[in-house]
C-alpha positions as CSV (number, residue, x, y, z in Angstrom):
1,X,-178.7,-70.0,355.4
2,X,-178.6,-68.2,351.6
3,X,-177.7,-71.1,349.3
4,X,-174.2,-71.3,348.6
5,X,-173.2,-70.1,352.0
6,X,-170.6,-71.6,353.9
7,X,-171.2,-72.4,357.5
8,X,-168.9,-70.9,359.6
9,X,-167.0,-72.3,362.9
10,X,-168.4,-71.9,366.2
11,X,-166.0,-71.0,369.3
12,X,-163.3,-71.5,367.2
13,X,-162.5,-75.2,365.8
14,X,-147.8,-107.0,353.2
15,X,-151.7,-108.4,352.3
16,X,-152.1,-107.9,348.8
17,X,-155.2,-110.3,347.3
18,X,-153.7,-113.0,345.2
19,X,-156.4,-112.7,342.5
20,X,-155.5,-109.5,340.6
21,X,-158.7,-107.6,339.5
22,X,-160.3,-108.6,336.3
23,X,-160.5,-106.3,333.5
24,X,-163.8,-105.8,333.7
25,X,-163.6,-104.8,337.3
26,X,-161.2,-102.3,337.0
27,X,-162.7,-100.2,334.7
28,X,-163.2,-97.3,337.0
29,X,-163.6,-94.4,334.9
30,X,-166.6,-92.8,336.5
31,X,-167.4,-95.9,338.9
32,X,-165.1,-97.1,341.8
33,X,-165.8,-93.8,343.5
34,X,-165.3,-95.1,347.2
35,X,-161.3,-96.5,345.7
36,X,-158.9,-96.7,348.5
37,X,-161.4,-94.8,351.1
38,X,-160.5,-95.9,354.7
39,X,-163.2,-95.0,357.8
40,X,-160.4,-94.1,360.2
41,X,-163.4,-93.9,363.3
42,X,-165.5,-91.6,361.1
43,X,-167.5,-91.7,357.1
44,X,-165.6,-90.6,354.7
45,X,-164.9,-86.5,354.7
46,X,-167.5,-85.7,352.6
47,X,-167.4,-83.6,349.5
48,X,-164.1,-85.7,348.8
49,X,-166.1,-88.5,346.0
50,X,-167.3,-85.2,344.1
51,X,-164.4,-83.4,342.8
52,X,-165.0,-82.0,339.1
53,X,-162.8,-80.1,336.9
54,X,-164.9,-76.9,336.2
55,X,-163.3,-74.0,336.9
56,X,-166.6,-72.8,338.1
57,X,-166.7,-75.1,340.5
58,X,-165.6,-73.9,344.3
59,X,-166.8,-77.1,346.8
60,X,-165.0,-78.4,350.4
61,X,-162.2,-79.8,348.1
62,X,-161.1,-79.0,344.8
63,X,-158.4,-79.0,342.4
64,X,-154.9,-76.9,342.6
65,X,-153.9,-78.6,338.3
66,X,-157.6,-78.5,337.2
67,X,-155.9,-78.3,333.6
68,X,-154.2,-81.2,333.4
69,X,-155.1,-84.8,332.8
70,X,-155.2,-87.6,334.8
71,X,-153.1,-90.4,333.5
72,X,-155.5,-93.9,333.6
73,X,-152.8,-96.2,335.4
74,X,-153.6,-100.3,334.8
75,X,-155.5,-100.6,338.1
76,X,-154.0,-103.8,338.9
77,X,-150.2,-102.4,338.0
78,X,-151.0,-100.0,340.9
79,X,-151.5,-102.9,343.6
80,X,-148.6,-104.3,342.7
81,X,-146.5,-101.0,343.1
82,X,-148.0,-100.6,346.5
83,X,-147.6,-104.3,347.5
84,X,-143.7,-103.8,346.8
85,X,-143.1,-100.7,349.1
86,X,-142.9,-102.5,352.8
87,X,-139.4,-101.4,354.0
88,X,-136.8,-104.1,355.1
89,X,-138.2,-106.3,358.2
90,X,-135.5,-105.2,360.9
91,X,-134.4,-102.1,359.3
92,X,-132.4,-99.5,361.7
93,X,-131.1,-96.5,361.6
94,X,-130.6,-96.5,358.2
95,X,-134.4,-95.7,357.7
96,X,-134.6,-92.7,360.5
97,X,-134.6,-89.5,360.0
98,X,-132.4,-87.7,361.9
99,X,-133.8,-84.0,361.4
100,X,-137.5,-84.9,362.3
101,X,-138.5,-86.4,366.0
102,X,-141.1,-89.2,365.5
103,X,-144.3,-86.7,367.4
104,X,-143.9,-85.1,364.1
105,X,-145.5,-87.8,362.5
106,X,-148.8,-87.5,364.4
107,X,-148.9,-83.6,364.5
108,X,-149.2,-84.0,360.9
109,X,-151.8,-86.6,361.1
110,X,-153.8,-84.5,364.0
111,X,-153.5,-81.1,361.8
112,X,-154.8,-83.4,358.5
113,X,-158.2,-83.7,360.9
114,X,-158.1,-80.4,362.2
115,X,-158.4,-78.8,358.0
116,X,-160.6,-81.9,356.8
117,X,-163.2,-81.9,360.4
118,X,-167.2,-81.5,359.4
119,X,-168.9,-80.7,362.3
120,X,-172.3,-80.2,360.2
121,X,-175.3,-82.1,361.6
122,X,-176.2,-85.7,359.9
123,X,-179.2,-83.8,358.4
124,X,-177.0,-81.1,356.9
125,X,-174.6,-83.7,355.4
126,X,-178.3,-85.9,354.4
127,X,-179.4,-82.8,352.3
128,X,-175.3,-81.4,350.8
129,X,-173.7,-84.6,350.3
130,X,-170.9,-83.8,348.4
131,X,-170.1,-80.6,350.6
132,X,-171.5,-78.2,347.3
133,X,-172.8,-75.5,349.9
134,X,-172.8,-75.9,353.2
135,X,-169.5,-76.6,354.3
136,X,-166.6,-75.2,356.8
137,X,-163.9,-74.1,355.0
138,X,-160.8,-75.2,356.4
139,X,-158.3,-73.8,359.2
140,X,-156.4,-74.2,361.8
141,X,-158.5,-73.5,364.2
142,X,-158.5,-76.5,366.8
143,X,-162.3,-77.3,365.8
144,X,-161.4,-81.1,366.3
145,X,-160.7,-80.1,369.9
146,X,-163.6,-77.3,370.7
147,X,-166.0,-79.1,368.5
148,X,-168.6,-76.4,367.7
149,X,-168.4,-74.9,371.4
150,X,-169.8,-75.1,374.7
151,X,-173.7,-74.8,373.6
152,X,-173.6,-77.1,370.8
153,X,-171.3,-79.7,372.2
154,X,-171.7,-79.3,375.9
155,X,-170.4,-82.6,376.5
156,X,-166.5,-81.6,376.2
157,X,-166.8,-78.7,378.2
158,X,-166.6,-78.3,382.5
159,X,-169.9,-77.4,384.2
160,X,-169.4,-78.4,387.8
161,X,-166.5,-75.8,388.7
162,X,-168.8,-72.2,388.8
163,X,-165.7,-70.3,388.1
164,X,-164.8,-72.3,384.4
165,X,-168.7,-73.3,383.4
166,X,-168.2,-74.2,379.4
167,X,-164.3,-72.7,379.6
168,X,-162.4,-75.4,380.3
169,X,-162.4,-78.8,378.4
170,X,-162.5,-81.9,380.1
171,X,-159.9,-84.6,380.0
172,X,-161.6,-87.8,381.3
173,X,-160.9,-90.7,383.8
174,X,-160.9,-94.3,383.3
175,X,-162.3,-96.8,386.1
176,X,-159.1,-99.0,387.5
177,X,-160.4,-102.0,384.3
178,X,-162.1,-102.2,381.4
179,X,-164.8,-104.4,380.8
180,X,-162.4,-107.3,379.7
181,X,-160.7,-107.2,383.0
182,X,-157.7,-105.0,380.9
183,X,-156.5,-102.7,383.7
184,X,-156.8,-99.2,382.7
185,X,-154.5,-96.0,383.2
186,X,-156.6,-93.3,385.4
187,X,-156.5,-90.2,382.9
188,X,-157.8,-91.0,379.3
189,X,-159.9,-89.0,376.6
190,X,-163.0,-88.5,377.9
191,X,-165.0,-92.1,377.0
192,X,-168.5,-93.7,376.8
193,X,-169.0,-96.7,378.2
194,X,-168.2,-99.0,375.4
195,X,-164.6,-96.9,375.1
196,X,-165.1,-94.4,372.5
197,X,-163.7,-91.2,372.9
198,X,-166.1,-88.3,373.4
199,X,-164.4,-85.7,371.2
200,X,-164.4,-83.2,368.5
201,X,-163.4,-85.3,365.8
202,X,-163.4,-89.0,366.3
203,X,-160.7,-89.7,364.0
204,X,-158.3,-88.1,366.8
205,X,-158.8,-91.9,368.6
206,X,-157.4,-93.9,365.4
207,X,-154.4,-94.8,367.5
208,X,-153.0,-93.9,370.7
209,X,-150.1,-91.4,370.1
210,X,-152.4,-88.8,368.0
211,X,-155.0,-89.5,371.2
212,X,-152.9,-88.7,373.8
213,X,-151.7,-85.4,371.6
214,X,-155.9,-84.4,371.2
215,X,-155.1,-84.6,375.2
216,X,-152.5,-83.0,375.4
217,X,-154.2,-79.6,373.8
218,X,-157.1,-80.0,375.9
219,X,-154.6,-79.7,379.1
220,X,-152.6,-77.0,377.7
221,X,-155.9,-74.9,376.7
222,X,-156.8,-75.6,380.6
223,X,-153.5,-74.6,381.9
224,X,-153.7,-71.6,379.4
225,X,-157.7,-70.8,381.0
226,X,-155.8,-69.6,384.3
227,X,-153.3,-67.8,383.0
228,X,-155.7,-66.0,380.4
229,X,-158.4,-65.2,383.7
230,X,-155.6,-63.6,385.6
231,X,-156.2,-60.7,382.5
232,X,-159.8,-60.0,383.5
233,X,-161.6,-62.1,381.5
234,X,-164.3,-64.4,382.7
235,X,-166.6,-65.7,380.9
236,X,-167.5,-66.4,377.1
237,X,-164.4,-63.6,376.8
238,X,-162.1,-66.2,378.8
239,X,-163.2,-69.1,376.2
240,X,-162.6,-67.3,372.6
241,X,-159.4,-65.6,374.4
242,X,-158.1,-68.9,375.9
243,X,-158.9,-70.6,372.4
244,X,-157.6,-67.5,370.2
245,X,-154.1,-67.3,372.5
246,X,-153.7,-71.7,371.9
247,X,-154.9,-71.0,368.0
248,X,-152.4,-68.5,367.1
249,X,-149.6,-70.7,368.9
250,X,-150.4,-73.6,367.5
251,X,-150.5,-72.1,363.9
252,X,-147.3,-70.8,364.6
253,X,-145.9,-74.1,364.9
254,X,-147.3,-75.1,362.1
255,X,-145.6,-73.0,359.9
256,X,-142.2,-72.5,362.0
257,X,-141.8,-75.8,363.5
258,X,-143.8,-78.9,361.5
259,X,-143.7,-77.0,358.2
260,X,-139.9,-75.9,358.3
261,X,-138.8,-80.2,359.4
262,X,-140.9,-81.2,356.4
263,X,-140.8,-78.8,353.6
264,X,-137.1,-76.9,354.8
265,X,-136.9,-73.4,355.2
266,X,-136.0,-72.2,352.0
267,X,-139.2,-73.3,350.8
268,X,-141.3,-71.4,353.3
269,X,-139.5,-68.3,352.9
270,X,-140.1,-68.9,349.2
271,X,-144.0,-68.2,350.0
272,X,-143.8,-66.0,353.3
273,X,-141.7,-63.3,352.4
274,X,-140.5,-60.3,354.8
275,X,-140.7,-62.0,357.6
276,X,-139.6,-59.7,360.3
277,X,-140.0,-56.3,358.8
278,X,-142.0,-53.6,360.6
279,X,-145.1,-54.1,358.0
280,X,-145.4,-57.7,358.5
281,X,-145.3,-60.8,355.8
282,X,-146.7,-61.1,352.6
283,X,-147.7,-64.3,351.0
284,X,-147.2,-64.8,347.6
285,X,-148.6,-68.2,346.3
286,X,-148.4,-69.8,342.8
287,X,-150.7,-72.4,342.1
288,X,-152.6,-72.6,345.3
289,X,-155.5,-70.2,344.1
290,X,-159.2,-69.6,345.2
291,X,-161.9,-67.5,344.3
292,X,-164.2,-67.0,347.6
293,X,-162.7,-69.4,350.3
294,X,-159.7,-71.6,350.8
295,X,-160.9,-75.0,349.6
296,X,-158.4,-78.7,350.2
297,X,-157.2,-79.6,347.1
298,X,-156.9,-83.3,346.3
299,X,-153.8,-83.2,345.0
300,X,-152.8,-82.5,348.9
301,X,-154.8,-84.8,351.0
302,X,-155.3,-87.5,348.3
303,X,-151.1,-87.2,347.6
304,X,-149.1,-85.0,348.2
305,X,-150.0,-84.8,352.4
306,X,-149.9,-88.6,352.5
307,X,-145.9,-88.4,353.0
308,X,-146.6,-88.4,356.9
309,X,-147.3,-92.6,356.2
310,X,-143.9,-93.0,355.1
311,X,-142.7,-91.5,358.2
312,X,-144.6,-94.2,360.6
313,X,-142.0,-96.4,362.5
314,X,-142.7,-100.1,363.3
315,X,-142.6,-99.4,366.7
316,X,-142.7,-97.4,369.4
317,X,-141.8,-97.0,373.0
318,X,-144.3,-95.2,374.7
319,X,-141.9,-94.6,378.1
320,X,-139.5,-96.6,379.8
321,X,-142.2,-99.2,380.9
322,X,-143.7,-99.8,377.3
323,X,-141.4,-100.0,374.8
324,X,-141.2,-102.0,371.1
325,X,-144.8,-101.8,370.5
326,X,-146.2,-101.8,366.9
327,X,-148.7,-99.3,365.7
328,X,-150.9,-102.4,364.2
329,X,-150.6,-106.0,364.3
330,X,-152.3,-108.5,362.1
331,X,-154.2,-110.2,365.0
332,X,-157.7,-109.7,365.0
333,X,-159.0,-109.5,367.5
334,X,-155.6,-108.4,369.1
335,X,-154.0,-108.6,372.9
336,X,-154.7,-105.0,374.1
337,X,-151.0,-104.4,375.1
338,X,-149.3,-106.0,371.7
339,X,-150.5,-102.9,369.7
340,X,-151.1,-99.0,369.5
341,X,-154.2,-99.2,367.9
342,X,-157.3,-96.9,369.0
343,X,-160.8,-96.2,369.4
344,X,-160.4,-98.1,373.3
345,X,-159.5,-96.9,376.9
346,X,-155.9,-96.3,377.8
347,X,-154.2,-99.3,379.3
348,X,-152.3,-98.7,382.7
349,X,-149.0,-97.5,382.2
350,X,-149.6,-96.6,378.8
351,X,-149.1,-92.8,379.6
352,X,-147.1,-91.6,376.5
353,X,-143.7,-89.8,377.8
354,X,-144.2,-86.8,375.3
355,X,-139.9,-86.1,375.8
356,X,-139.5,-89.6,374.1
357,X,-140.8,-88.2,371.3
358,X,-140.1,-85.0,370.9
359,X,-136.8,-82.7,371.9
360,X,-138.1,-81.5,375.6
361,X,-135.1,-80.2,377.9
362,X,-132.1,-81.7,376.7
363,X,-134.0,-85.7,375.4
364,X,-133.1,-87.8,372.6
365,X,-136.0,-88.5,371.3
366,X,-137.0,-91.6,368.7
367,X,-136.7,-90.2,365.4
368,X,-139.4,-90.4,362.3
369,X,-138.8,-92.9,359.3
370,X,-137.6,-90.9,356.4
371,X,-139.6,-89.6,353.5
372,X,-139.3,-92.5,351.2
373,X,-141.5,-95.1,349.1
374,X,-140.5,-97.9,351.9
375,X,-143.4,-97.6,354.9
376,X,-143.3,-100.1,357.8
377,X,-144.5,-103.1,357.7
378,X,-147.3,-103.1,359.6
379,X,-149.5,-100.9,357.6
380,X,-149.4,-103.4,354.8
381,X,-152.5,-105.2,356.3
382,X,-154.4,-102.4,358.2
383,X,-157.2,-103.3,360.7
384,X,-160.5,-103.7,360.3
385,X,-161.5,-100.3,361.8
386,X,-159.7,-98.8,359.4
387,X,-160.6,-100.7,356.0
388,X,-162.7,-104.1,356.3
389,X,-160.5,-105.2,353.9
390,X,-157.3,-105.6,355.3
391,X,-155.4,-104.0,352.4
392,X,-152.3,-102.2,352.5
393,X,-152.0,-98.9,353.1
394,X,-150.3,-98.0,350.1
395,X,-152.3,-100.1,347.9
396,X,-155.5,-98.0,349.0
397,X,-153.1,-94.3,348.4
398,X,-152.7,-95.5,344.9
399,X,-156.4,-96.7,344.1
400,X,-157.1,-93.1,345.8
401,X,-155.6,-91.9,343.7
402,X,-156.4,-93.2,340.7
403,X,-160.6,-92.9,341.3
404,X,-159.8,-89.7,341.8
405,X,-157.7,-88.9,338.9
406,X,-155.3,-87.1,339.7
407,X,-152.2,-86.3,337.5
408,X,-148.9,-87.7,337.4
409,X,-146.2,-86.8,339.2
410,X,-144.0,-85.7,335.8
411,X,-147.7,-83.5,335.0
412,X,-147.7,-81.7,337.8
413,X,-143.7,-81.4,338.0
414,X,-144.0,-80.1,334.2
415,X,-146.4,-77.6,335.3
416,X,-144.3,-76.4,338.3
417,X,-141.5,-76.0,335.8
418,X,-139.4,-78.8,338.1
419,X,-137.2,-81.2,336.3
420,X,-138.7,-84.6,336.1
421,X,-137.1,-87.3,337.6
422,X,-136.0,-90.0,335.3
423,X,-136.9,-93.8,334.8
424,X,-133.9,-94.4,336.7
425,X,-134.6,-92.3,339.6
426,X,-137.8,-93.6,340.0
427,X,-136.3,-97.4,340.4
428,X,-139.5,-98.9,339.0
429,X,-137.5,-101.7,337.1
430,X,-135.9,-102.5,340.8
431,X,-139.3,-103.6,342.3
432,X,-139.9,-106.7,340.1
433,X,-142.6,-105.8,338.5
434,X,-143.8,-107.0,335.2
435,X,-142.7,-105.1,331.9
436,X,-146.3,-104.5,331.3
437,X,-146.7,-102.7,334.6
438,X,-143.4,-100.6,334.4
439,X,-143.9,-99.5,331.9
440,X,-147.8,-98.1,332.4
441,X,-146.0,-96.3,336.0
442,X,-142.4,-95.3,334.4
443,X,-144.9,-93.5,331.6
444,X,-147.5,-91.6,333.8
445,X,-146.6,-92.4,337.6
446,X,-148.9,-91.5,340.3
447,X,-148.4,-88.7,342.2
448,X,-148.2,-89.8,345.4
449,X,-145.6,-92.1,344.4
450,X,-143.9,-89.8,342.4
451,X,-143.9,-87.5,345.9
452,X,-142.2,-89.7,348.2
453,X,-139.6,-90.7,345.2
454,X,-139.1,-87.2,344.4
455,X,-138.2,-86.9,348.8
456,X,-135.8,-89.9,348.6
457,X,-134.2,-89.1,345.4
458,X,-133.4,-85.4,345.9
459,X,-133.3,-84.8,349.7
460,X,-132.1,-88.2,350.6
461,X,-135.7,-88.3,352.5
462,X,-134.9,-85.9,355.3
463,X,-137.7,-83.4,353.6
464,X,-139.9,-83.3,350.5
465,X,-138.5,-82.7,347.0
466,X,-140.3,-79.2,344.9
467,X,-143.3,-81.2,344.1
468,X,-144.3,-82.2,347.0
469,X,-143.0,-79.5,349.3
470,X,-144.7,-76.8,347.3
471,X,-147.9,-78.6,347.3
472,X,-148.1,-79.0,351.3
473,X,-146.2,-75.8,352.1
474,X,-148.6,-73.7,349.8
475,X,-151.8,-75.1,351.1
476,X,-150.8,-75.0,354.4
477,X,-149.7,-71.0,354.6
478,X,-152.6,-70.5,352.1
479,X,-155.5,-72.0,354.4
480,X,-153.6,-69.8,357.2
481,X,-153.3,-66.9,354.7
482,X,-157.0,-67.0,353.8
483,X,-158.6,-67.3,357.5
484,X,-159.5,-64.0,358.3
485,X,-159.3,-64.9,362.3
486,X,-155.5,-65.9,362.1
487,X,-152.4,-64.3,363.6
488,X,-151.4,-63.7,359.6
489,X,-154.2,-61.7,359.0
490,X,-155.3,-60.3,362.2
491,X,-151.7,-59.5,363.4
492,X,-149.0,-60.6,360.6
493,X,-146.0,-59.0,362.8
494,X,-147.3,-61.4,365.8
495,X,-144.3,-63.7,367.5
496,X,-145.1,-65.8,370.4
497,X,-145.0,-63.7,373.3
498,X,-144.3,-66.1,376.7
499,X,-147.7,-66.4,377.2
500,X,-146.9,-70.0,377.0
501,X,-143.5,-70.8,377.9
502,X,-141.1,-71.6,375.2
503,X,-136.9,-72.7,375.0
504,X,-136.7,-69.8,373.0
505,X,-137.9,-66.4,373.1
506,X,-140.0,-65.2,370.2
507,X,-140.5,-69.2,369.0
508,X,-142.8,-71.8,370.1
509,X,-142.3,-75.5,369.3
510,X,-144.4,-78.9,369.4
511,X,-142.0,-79.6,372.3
512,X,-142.9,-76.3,373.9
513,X,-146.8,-77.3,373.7
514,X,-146.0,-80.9,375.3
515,X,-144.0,-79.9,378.2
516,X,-146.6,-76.8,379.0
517,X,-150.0,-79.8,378.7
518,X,-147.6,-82.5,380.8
519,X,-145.6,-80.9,383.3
């Protein structure tokens, strides 16, 4: 491979310490690289620790405001902002969000590993690190799910059935208990035999609801195999059709269904423009800008896409069976059927009932928290597969942050040409923090703060405010925008067409996808 090549896809792919750090210690200016990092079943993506400012510079990730300075938050004033953000224990429907079901949380977390999987071999990441050269450029192209196709990673693929040899994908099957005598629902992920799941991207096991989504695309893309062979193909043809037919769906609802809950629709149609006219869309982005290839900027993934945590519930029920269950406890090591915790086999009756969760035929589903700066309670002490630490989630978001320097939320609002919001409106001196610490926030505070704020404050949390909804909405159409195998570049006037059946004609929906995989 020519150096500076980038590898292209395959098939188509509340604990808060009580000692505060020292001064010394939080001098991170250069140091502290691995800030706020969590392993979610996987390293961390890599390329992420090496962002620079050049404008030469064109890497895995990058920077959408390289221009404007990061603001050098007091690291200890940030732990105590995150240690103040746990929403009130018992909190109802007050906190839910009545315009975005709760499977909307995980299809964001599931497209998050979808843009950000690596599938380059442990030599490849040994000799490019920091993702400088070779490197996938990201899309929505399902690699978490094909992985890097049937000859490179046989082991999700069918080989026994003649007729589908490395078409189909294979869901797998649990024996009746696990080796802790924990008996186990049949159909599962496929799994080794200490439990791990044998997919694309690992990361798609961190907790049960975003597994049993990775399982629900490999059923639909094996219902979808059948339908697509009645065409004539067979094959290698059937695979890259099957997989080109789920891709362009799924991109679809991206944009039309996940983007439009989260962003509104005013704001795509703000980017996409001419929908519906005879010569197709054209996107017009302002400060989402590459050279060569579509890069992830951290100002997304390290901010700005980190909404999707404030949208968590603290519980869930799975179906009628399984209900109230928390996403994490504290217990370590904890009762297999107190929590929804991954990276293990599927307990019995643990099946999730996707119209629970999602609008299918007529269902009231349970609803997402709102967009807010209050998260549940359970992610203020994650577990240990997830940081060895035990820290709050929103604690590590805004040491993330800061190693990472990104601007404040008034920098990058300034630079949009977005009113700031005031000291008021970000409700800093309502927290109880000390004067010293208000004051360093109220003066530069961190973006992703600054994001969810922005959500409460002008959109009473039901989507993101400008900031943070031009952010993810321009990165999201833009990676779509600049993959030259999508349906907006390959076929911009393509609508879903039935292929997979939808409520309504012309549209396809996360609840469409759901009922086709389940029923």
């Amino acid at each position: 491979m020519p150096p500076g090549a980038a590898t292209r896809r395959p098939v188509r792919g509340c604990f808060v310490s009580e000692q505060l750090i020292t001064a010394e210690q939080s001098s991170d200016e250069g140091g502290h690289a691995a800030e706020g990092v969590t392993m979610h079943g996987a390293e961390e993506p890599r390329g992420l620790g090496a962002v620079p400012r050049s404008a030469l510079f064109e890497g895995r990730f990058g920077r959408m405001f390289r221009n404007l300075p990061s603001f050098p938050n007091d690291r200890n004033a940030l732990i105590m902002l995150g240690s103040k953000l746990p929403e009130a224990l018992g909190a109802a429907d007050e906190e839910d969000n009545p315009k975005i079901p709760a499977a909307y949380t995980y299809l964001g977390q599931f497209i998050d590993h979808d843009l950000t999987f690596d599938p380059v071999s442990q030599l490849q990441r040994f000799n490019d690190p920091d993702g400088l050269h070779d490197f996938r450029t990201p899309r929505f192209d399902l690699d978490s799910v094909y992985g890097r196709g049937p000859s490179e990673s046989p082991y999700l693929y069918e080989w026994a059935d003649r007729r589908f040899r490395g078409v189909k994908l294979l869901a797998g099957r649990n024996p009746a208990s696990d080796t802790d005598g924990t008996p186990l629902e049949r159909q599962d992920l496929p799994r080794n035999e200490q439990g791990r799941a044998l997919i694309g991207d690992p990361r798609n096991d961190e907790n049960i609801i975003v597994s049993q989504l990775h399982l629900a695309f490999v059923k639909a893309h094996d219902r979808l195999v059948g339908k697509i062979a009645q065409r004539g193909f067979a094959g290698p043809a059937l695979l890259e059709e099957t997989a080109r037919v789920l891709r362009w769906h799924y991109q679809w609802m991206v944009v039309h269904d996940f983007l439009t809950r989260v962003v509104g629709q005013e704001m795509v149609a703000s980017i996409i423009k001419g929908e519906g006219t005879p010569a197709g869309p054209t996107v017009e982005l302002q400060f989402y800008k590459w050279d060569n290839d579509p890069y992830m900027p951290v100002e997304f993934s390290v901010a700005a896409y980190r909404f999707g945590h404030s949208m968590v519930r603290p519980f869930y029920d799975l179906n009628r069976q399984v209900t109230g269950v928390p996403i994490f406890i504290t217990d370590e090591p904890p009762d297999p059927f107190s929590h929804l915790g991954g990276f293990r086999r599927l307990p019995v009756g643990w099946t999730v009932d996707w119209s629970r969760f999602v609008n299918i035929g007529g269902s009231r589903p349970q609803l997402s928290r709102r967009i807010n700066t209050r998260l549940a309670p359970e992610l203020f002490k994650l577990p240990s597969s997830i940081d060895g630490a035990r820290n709050a989630l929103a604690v590590l978001n805004l040491r993330r942050g800061k190693a990472l320097q990104l601007p404040s939320g008034q920098a990058v609002a300034e630079r949009m040409g977005v009113p700031r919001l005031t000291a008021a409106e970000l409700g800093l001196g309502r927290l109880g923090l000390r004067p010293d610490h208000q004051a360093d926030l109220e003066a530069g505070t961190p973006l992703w703060f600054y994001i969810l704020k922005e959500a409460e404050v002008r959109n009473q949390g039901l989507q993101l405010g400008p900031v943070g909804g031009r952010i993810v909405a321009e990165v999201l159409i833009g990676i779509l925008q600049g993959d030259p195998s999508s349906y907006l570049r390959m076929q911009p006037t393509w609508k879903p067409d039935g292929t997979i059946p939808a409520f309504r004609a012309g549209e396809f929906t996360l609840g469409d996808l759901l009922k086709f995989a389940t029923t």
